[in-house]
C-alpha positions as CSV (number, residue, x, y, z in Angstrom):
1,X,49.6,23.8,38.3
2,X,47.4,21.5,36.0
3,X,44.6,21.4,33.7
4,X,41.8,19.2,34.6
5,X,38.5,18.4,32.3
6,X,37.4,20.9,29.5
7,X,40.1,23.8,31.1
8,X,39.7,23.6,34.3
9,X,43.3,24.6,35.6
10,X,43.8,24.5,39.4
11,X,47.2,25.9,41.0
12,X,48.5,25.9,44.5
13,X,49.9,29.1,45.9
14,X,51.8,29.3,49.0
15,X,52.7,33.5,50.2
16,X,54.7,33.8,53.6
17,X,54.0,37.0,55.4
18,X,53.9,40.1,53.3
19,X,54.0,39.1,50.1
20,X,51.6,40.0,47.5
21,X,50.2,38.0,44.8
22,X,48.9,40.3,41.5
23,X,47.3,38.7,38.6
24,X,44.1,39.5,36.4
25,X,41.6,36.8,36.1
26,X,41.0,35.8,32.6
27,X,38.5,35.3,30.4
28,X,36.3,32.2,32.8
29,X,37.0,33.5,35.7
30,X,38.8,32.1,38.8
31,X,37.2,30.2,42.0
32,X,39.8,30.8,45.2
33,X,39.8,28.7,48.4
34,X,42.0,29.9,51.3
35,X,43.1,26.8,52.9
36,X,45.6,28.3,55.9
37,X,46.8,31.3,56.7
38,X,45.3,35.0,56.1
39,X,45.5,38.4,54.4
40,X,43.6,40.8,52.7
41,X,41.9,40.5,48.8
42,X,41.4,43.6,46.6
43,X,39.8,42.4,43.2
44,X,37.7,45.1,41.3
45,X,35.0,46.5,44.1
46,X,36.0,43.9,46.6
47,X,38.2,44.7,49.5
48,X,38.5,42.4,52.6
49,X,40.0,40.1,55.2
50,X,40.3,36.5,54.1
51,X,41.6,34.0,56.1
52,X,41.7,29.9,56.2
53,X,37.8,28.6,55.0
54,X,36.8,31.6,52.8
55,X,36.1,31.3,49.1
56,X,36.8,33.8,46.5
57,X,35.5,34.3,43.0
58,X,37.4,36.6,41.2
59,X,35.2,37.3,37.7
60,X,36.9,37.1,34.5
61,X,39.2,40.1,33.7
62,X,39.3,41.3,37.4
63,X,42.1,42.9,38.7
64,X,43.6,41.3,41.8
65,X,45.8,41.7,44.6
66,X,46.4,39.3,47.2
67,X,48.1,40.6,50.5
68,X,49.5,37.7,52.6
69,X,49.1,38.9,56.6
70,X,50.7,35.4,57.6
71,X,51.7,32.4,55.6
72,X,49.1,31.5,53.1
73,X,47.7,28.5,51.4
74,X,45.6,29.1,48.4
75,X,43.8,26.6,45.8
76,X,43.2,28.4,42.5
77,X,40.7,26.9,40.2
78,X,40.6,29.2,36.6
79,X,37.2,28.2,34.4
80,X,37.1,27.9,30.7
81,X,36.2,30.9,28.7
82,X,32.0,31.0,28.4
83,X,30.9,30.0,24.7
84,X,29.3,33.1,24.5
85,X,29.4,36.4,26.5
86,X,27.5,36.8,29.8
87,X,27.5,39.5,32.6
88,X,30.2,39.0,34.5
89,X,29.5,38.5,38.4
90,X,30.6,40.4,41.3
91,X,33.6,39.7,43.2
92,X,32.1,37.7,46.1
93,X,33.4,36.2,49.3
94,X,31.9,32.9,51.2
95,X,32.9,31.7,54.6
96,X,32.4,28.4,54.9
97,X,31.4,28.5,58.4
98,X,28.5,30.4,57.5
99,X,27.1,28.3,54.2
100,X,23.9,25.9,54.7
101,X,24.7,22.1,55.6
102,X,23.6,20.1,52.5
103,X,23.3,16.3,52.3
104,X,23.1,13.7,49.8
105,X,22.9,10.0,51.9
106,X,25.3,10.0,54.7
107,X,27.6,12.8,53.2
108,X,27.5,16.1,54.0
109,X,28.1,19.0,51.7
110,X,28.7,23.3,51.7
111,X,28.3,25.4,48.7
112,X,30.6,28.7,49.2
113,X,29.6,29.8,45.9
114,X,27.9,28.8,42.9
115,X,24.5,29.6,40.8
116,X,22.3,32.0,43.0
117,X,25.0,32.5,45.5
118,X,27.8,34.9,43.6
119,X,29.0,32.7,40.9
120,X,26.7,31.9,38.0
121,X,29.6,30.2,35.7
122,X,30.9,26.9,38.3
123,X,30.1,26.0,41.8
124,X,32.6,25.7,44.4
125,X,31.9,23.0,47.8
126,X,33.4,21.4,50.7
127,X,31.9,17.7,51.4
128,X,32.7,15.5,54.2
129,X,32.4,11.6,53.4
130,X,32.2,9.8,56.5
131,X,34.1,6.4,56.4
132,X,32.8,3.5,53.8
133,X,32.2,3.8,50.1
134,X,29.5,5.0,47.9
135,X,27.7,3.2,44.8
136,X,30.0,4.6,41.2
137,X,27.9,7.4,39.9
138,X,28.5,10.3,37.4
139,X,27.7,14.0,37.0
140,X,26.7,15.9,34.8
141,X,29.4,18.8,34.7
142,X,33.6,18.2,34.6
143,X,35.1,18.4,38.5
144,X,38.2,19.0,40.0
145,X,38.6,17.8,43.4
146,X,41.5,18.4,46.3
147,X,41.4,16.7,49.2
148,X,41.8,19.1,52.4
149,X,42.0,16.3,55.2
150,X,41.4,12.4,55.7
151,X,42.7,9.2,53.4
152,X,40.6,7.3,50.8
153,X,40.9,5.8,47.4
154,X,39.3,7.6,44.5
155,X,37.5,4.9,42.4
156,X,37.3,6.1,38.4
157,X,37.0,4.8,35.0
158,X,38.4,1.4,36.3
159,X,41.3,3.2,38.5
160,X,42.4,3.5,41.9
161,X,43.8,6.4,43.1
162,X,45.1,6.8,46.9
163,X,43.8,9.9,48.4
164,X,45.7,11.8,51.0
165,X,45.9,15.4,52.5
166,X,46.9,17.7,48.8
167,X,45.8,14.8,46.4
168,X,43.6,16.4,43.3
169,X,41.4,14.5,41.5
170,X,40.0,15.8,37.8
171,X,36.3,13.9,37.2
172,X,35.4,14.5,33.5
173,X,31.3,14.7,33.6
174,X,29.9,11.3,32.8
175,X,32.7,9.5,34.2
176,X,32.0,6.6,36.3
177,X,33.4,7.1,40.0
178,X,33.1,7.1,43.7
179,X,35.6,8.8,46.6
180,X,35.7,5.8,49.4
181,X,37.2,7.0,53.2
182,X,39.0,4.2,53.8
183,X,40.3,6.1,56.8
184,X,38.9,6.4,60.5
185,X,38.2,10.0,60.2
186,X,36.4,12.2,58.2
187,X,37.2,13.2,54.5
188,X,37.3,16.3,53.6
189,X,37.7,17.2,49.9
190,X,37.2,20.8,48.2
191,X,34.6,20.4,44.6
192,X,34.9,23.1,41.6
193,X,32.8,21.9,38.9
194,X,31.7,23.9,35.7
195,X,28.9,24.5,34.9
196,X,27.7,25.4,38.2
197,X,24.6,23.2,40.2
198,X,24.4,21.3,43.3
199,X,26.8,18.5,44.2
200,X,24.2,16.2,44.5
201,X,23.1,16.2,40.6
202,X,23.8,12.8,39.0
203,X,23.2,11.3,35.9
204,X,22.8,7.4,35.4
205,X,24.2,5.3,38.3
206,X,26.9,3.1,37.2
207,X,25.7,-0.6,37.3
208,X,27.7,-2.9,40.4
């Protein structure tokens, strides 16, 4: 488990067959990615198959139960509470396989969930860098980011930090930074970032 910018906490679960994981989101809400594995999700009116690729939001105070079918790999990202009180969502489920291909220069990009698409709060993605590196930009929202496959180097705030399959990355908004594939395949990296928008949104480009 650990706390990224302004309370973003992500945690990785791992279930082996036939174990269930019960909880109760709290007050932000929580953003699920299933990255291996399957079972089945109950969470308030929801109840379904999920299985590797599928997104979960799990509004705040929703019930959940989490049945592991086979072995599963989860990435759990909880939000901050809201300043002030909203509607809460429904529980919603995205397969990736199924979202719209974005892009933003030569990267390509697929929002599961995120403002107009189940989850008003944050916006959860998968992007695919191809190999090189990017100009240093900033957003405007705080990020967390996992990589899923591929190697790089996250460039921020002055650092390096070598990226490999499991690395997470927290990317307070208006920090300076770029993810560079120094690898021969693709990278793959899963985004939460709150509040929610698109990917693409930047603020100033860094100068270099």
């Amino acid at each position: 488990m650990g706390s990224g910018p302004a309370g973003l906490v992500r945690r990785q679960i791992t279930l082996p067959p036939g174990s269930p994981l019960r909880g109760l989101a709290g007050a932000g809400g929580e953003l699920w990615f299933v990255i291996a594995g399957s079972g089945r999700l109950d969470a308030g009116t929801l109840h379904g198959a999920v299985a590797a690729d599928t997104g979960c939001w799990i509004p705040p105070g929703t019930e959940y139960r989490l049945d592991a079918g086979e072995r599963i790999r989860l990435d759990a990202v909880a939000l901050p509470a809201p300043l002030a009180a909203t509607a809460a969502d429904e529980p919603r489920l995205s397969e990736l396989a199924a979202c719209e291909v974005e892009r933003t220069g030569d990267r390509r990009f697929r929002v599961l969930l995120g403002p107009g698409r189940g989850c008003e709060a944050a916006t959860q993605f998968v992007g695919e860098i191809p190999p090189g590196r990017a100009p240093e930009h900033s957003h405007p929202y705080d990020e967390v980011v996992l990589v899923l496959d591929g190697d790089g180097v996250a460039h921020a705030g002055g650092s390096d930090l070598a990226l490999a399959a499991g690395t997470s990355v927290c990317l307070p908004r208006g920090l300076p930074h770029c993810l560079e594939n120094a690898g021969q395949r693709t990278l793959v990296v899963l985004g939460v970032f709150h509040p929610g928008g698109s990917p693409a949104a930047k603020t100033a480009a860094a100068p270099g």
